[in-house]
C-alpha positions in Angstrom: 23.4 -1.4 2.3 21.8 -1.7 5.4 17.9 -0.1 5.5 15.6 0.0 8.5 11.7 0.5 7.4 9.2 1.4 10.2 5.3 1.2 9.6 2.6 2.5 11.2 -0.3 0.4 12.0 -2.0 0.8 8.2 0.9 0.0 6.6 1.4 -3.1 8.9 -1.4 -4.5 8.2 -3.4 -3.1 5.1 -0.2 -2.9 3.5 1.7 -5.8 4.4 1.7 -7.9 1.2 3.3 -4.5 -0.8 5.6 -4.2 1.8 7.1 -7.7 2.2 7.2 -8.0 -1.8 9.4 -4.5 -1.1 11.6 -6.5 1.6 11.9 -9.1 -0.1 12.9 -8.0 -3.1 15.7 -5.5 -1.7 17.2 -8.7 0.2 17.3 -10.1 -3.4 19.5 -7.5 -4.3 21.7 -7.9 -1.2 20.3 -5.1 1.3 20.3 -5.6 4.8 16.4 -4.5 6.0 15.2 -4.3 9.5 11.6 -4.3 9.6 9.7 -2.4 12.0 6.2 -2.4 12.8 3.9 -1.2 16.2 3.4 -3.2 18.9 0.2 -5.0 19.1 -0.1 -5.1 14.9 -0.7 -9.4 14.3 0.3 -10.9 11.4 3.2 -8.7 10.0 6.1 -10.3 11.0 8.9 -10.8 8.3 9.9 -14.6 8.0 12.9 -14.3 5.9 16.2 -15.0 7.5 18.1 -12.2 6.2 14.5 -9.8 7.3 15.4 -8.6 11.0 11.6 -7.8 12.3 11.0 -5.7 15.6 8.3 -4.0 17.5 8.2 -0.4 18.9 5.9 1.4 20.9 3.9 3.6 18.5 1.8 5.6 21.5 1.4 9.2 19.9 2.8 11.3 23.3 4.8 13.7 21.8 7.4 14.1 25.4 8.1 10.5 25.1 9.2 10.3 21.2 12.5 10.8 22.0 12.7 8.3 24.4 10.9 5.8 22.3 12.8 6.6 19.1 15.9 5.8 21.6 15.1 2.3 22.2 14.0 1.5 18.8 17.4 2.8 17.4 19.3 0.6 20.3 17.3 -2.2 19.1 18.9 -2.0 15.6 22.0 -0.8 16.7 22.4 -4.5 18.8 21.7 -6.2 15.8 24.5 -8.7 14.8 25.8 -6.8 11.6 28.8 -8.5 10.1 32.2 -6.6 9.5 31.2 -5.9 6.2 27.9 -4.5 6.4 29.0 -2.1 9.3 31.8 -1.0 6.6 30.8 2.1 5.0 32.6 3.0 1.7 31.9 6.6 2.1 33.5 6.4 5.8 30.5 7.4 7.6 29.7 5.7 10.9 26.1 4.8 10.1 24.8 1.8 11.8 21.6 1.8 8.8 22.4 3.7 5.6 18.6 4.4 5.3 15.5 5.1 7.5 12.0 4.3 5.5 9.3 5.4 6.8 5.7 4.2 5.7 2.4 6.3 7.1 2.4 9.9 8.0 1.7 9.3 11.9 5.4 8.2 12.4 7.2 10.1 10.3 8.6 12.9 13.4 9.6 9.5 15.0 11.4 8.0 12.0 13.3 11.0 11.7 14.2 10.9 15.2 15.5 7.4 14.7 17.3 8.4 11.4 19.0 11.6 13.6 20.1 8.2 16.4 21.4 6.1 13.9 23.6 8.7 11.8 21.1 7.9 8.5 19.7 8.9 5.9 16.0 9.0 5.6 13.2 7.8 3.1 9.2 9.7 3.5 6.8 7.7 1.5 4.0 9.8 0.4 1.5 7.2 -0.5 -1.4 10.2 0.0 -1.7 13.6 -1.9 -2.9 14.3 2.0 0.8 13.9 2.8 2.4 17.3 0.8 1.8 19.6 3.0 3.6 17.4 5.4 6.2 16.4 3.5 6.7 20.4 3.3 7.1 20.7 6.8 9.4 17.7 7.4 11.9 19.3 4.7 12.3 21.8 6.9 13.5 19.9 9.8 17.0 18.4 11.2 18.4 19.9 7.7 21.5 17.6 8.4 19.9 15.0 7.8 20.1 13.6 3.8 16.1 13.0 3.3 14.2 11.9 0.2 10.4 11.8 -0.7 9.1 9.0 -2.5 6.0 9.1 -5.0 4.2 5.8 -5.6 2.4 7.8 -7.8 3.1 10.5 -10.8 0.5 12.9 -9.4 1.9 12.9 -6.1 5.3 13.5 -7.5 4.0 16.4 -9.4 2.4 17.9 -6.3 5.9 18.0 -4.4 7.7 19.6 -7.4 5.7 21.9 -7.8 6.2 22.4 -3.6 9.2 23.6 -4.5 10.6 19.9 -2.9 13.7 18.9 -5.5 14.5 16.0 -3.2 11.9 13.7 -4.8 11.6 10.5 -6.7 9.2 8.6 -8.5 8.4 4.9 -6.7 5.2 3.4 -8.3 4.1 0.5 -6.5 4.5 -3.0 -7.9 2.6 -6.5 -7.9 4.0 -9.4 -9.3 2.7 -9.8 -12.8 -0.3 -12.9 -13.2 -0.4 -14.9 -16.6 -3.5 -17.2 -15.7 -6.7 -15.9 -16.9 -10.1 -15.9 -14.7 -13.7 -17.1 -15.5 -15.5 -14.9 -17.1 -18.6 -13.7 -14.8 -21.8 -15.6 -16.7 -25.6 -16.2 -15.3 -24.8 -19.6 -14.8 -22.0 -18.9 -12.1 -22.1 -17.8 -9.0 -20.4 -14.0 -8.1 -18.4 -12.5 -5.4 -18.1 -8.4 -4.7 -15.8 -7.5 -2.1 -15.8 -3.5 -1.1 -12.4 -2.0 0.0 -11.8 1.3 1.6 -11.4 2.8 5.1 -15.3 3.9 5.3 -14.4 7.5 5.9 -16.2 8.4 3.4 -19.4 7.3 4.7 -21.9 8.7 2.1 -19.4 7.3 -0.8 -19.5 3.9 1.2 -23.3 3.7 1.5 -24.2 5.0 -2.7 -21.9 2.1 -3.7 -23.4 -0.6 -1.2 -26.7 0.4 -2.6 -25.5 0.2 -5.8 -24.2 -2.8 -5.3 -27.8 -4.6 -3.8 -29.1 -2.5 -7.4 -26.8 -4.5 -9.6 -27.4 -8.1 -7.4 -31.4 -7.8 -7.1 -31.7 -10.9 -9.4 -28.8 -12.9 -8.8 -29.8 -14.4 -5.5 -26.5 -16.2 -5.6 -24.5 -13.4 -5.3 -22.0 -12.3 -2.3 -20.6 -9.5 -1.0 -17.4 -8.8 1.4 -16.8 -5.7 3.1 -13.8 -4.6 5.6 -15.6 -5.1 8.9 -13.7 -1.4 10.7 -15.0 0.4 7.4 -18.6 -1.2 7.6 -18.2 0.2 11.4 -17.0 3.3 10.6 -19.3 4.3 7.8 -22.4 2.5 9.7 -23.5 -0.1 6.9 -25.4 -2.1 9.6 -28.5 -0.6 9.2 -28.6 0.3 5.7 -27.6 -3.2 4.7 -30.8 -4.3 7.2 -32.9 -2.1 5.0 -31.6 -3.2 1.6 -32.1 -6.8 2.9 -28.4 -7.9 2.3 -27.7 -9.5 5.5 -28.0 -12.7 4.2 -25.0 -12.4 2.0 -23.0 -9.6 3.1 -20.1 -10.8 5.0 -18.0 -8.4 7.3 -13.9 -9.7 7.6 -11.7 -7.9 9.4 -8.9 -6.6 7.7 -9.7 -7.8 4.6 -7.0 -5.5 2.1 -4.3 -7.6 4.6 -5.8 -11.0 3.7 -4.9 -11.3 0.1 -6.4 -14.9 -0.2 -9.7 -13.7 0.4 -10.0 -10.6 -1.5 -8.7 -11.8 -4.3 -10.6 -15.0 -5.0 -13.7 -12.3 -5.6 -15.0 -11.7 -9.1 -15.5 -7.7 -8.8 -13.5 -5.4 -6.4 -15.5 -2.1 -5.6 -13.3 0.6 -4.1 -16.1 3.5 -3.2 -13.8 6.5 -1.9 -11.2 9.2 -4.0 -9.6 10.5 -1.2 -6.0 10.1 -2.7 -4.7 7.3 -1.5 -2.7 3.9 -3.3 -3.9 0.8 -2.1 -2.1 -1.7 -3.8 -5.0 -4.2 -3.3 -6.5 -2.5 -6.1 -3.3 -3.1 -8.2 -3.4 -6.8 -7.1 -7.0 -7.0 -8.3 -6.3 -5.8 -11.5 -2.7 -8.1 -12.2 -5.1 -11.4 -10.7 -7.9 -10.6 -13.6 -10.9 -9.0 -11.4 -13.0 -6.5 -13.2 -12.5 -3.2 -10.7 -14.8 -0.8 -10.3 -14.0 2.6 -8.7 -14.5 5.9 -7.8 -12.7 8.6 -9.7 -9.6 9.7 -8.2 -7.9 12.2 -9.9 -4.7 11.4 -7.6 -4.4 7.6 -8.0 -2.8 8.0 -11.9 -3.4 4.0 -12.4 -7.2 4.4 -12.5 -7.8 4.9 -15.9 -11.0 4.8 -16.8 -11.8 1.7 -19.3 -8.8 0.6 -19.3 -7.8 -0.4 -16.0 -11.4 -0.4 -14.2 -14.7 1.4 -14.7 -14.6 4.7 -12.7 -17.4 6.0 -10.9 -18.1 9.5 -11.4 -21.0 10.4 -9.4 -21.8 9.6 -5.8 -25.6 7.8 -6.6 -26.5 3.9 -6.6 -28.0 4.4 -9.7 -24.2 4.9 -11.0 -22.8 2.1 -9.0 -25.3 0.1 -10.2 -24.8 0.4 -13.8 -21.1 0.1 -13.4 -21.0 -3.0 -11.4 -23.9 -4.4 -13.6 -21.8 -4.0 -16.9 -19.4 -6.7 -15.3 -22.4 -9.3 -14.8 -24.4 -8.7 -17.5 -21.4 -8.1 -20.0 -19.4 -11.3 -19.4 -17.1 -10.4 -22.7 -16.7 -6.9 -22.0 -15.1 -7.3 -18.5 -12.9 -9.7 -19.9 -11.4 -7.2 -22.4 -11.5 -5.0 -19.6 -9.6 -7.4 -17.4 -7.3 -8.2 -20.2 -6.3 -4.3 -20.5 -5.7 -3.6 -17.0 -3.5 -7.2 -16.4 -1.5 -6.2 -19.4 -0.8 -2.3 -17.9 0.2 -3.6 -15.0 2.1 -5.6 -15.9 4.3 -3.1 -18.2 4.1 -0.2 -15.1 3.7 -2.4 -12.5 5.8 -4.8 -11.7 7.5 -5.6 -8.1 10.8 -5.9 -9.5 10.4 -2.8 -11.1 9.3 -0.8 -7.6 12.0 -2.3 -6.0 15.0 -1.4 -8.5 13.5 2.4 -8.3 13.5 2.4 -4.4 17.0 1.1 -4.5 18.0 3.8 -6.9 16.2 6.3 -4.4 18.3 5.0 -1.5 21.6 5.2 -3.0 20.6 8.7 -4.2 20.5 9.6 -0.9 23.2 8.3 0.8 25.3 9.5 -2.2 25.9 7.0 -4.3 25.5 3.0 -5.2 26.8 1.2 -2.2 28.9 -2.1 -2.2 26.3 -5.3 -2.5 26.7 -7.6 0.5 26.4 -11.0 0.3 24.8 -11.9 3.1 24.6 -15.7 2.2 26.1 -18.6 4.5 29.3 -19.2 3.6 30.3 -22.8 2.7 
């Protein structure tokens, strides 16, 4: 099976460890995958040997789509495919078998693309944002064989009960950790980093306060923060007035640098606007305490037993929260415990890859023949 997945710029970078665990794994189990991000994205090339990675000019002008789609499908379409993977068992002359496309913003491209390359196409709906969309794309180029993946069981309800039969359930998957952490004491020193966009502005300021709340007297505490979403909520001055400067640390890009983010000790994700972030699932299989807004969309988030959910929009609340996992050292480690362990049984990577496999072959009809695309002795 041959599979071409195209990013947007989110996915290329805020999502790049979920989706080269994705790539990777579908190699594993002998597909073919072309990976496809914007131009101008740093950083998410594939470095596998059997992971084809390209660029494509991502401008949103709706009279040059066609065009663009056009060169990204000749791009694939020169790619050195041996006899066997251009050999389609059903007798279709595909050059990819599937199209997956990750963020909303190129999905009328992908589908353009899919439409070039005779395939089949994948929408991930990683947003309860995305329905409505996804209604509308099922609509269009009905010749095309099309499928809507749901990281999440909420999500997948949502397009059921759309009327959308063409659905299937993806969740996301991290690979499982068996080392236990420190547990957070008075003696130690602790890191916070806050995820999110910053859309959300007033959710992204009540949960910086509450975080200077919760530090007051632990003048050895840190915090990270996503330097676009500290711009784009404007924390600058509010962290001036708090007097957090001194240890508030802005990193750019920081769900797409792993090796920071998860070295913290809590992760503090501020906004329920219905979106997955695996960094959140990564947090909870490496053994940080997670605390959160409420999300009704985002299944995973369970209150207590994943991560302490935020309810109410107010530093006072964020403060209380995020001070249970300092001044409750044994209580966020049975916290930690419970969320390691559920991801690890609902979680895994192996797991999101064998049901995005299934999804693909759905599609196109049926299980196609597994290439080995090994060197040959």
């Amino acid at each position: 099976m041959r599979v071409l997945i195209i990013a947007d710029e989110i996915f290329g970078v805020r999502e790049h460890a979920m989706l080269s665990r994705l790539e990777i794994g579908l190699a594993d189990e002998g597909v073919r995958v072309v990976h496809a991000v914007p131009q101008g994205i740093e950083g998410s090339e594939m470095s596998m040997p059997l992971i084809e990675s390209m660029r494509f000019d991502a401008a949103r002008v709706p009279f040059t789509r066609g065009l663009r789609a056009a060169r990204l499908a000749g791009h694939v379409a020169a790619i050195n495919w041996t006899d066997e993977e251009r050999s389609d068992a059903t007798g279709a002359a595909r050059i990819v078998d599937v199209v997956h496309a990750f963020g909303g913003s190129i999905w009328d491209f992908s589908l353009d693309v899919a439409r070039r390359l005779n395939a089949a196409i994948a929408f991930e709906v990683w947003r309860m944002g995305l329905v409505d969309q996804a209604i509308s794309m099922s609509k269009l180029a009905p010749d095309i064989p099309r499928v809507f993946l749901a990281p999440d069981v909420a999500i997948e309800r949502r397009l059921k009960a759309a009327g959308l039969t063409a659905v299937r359930a993806t969740p996301w998957g991290v690979h499982a950790m068996t080392r236990s952490r420190s547990v957070i004491g008075r003696e130690s020193s602790v890191s916070i980093i806050i995820t999110g966009g910053g859309r959300d502005a007033r959710a992204t300021i009540a949960a910086l306060e509450g975080v200077q709340l919760a530090i007051a007297e632990r003048s050895d505490a840190v915090v990270f923060m996503d330097a676009v979403a500290a711009r784009r909520a404007r924390v600058w001055p509010v962290a001036k007035r708090l007097g957090l400067l001194d240890r508030l640390s802005l990193i750019d890009d920081i769900e797409q640098r792993r090796d920071v983010a998860l070295r913290a000790d809590i992760l503090v994700q501020p906004e329920a606007v219905g979106e997955q972030r695996s960094v959140l699932l990564d947090a909870m299989a490496a053994g940080m305490v997670v605390v959160a807004a409420a999300d009704p969309s985002v299944s995973w988030l369970v209150d207590d037993q994943t991560a302490w959910l935020v309810r109410e929009n107010s530093p006072r609340v964020w403060a209380q929260a995020i001070g249970r996992a300092l001044a409750e050292p044994e209580r966020a480690r049975a916290l930690t415990g419970r969320a390691m362990s559920r991801v690890s049984n609902e979680h895994r990577a192996t797991a999101h890859v064998a049901s995005v496999l299934g999804a693909y072959e759905w599609v196109v009809g049926g299980p196609k023949p597994r290439v080995d695309s090994s060197p040959k002795g």
